[in-house]
N, C-alpha and C positions, 0 to 999 in steps of 0.2 A: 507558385503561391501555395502558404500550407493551409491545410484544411482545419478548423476545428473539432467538427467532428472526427477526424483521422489522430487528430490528437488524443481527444478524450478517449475515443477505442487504444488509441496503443498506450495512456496511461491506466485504463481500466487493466487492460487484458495482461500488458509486457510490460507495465511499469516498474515495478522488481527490478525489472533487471534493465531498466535505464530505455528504455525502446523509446518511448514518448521525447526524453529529454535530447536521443542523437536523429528524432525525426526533425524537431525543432533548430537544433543549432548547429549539429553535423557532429563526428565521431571527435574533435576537438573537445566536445562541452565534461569537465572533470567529473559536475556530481553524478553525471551519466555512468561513466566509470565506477563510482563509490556504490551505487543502487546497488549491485550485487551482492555487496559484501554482505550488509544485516541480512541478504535472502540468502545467501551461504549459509550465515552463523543459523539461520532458522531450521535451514534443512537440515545444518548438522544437528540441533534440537532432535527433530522430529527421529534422524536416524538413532539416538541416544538412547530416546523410548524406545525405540523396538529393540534395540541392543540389550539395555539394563532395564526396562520397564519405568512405569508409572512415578515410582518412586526416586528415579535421579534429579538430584536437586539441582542440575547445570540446565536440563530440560525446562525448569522454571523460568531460566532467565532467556534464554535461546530461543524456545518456543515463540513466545509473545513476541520478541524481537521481528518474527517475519510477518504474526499479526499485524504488528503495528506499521511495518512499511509496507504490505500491504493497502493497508487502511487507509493510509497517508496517500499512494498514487489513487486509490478511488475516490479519495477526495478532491486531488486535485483534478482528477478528469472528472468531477465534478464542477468544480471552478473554472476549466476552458470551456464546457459543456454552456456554460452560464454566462458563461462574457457576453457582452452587448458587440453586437457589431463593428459599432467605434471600438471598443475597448482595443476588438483583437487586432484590429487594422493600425493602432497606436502601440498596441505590445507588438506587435511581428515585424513596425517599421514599413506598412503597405500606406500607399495613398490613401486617401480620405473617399474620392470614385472608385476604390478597386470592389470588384466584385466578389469578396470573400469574407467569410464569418458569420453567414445567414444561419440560422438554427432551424433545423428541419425535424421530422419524426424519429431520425435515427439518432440526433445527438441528444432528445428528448429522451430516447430508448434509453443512451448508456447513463444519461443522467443518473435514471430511475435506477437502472439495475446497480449502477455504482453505489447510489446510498444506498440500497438494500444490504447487497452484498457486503459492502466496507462497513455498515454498522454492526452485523452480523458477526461477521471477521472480527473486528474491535472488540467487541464486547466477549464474543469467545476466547478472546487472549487475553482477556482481563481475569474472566470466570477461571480458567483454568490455572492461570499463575497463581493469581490468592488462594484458591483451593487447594492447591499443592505445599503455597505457602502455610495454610493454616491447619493442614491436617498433621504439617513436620513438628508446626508449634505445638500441637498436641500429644503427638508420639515424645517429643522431649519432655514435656510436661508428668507424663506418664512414666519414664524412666528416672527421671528427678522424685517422681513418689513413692515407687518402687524401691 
């Protein structure tokens, strides 16, 4: 039987890169396989900046790309974290008697830390893509008046 808490940990922590999704359904499940890819395109982001610095405009869209899925698995180990008992034992296809999907102090734990962290994450890859976006708008602005 799966754990919820063991879920929400491996969608907080290894969701990226599908861990949560082949705990649940086994190495068959597709979008398990796709997770990596926006966390590729993010990290190739990240390496872009230290390559060309601050100002590569691929790094806008790259960047945010791993925020955001990211964000998205802390959300969702947010949402297993949260399920009602019945809930998980109707999603996971367990008996109605089965003893699994209790929520204890630790799925509480990654609750918390999941919204912390994933609104954190979110909102920093929001800040830095418009900022990037609106400082090129300016530098264009300044060459057109020039």
């Amino acid at each position: 039987m799966k754990s919820k808490t063991t879920t929400a940990f491996l969608a907080f922590t290894l969701g990226v890169f599908g861990a949560h999704r082949f705990y649940l359904r086994g190495f068959g499940d597709v979008l398990g396989w796709f997770l990596p890819i926006p966390t590729a395109l993010g990290l190739y982001g990240l390496e872009r900046v230290q390559l060309y610095g601050l100002d590569d405009p691929w790094s806008w869209i790259l960047i945010p790309i791993l925020g955001f899925t990211f964000s998205a698995c802390a959300l969702t180990a947010i949402v297993y974290g949260l399920m009602t008992p019945e809930k998980w034992k109707a999603y996971m296809g367990y008996p109605a008697d089965a003893p699994v999907g209790r929520t204890h102090w630790g799925t509480v734990g990654i609750v918390a830390v999941s919204l912390l962290v994933g609104a954190a994450v979110l909102m920093s890859s929001l800040v830095y893509s418009f900022q990037r976006y609106f400082e090129h708008q300016v530098e264009l602005a300044q060459q057109i008046s020039n």
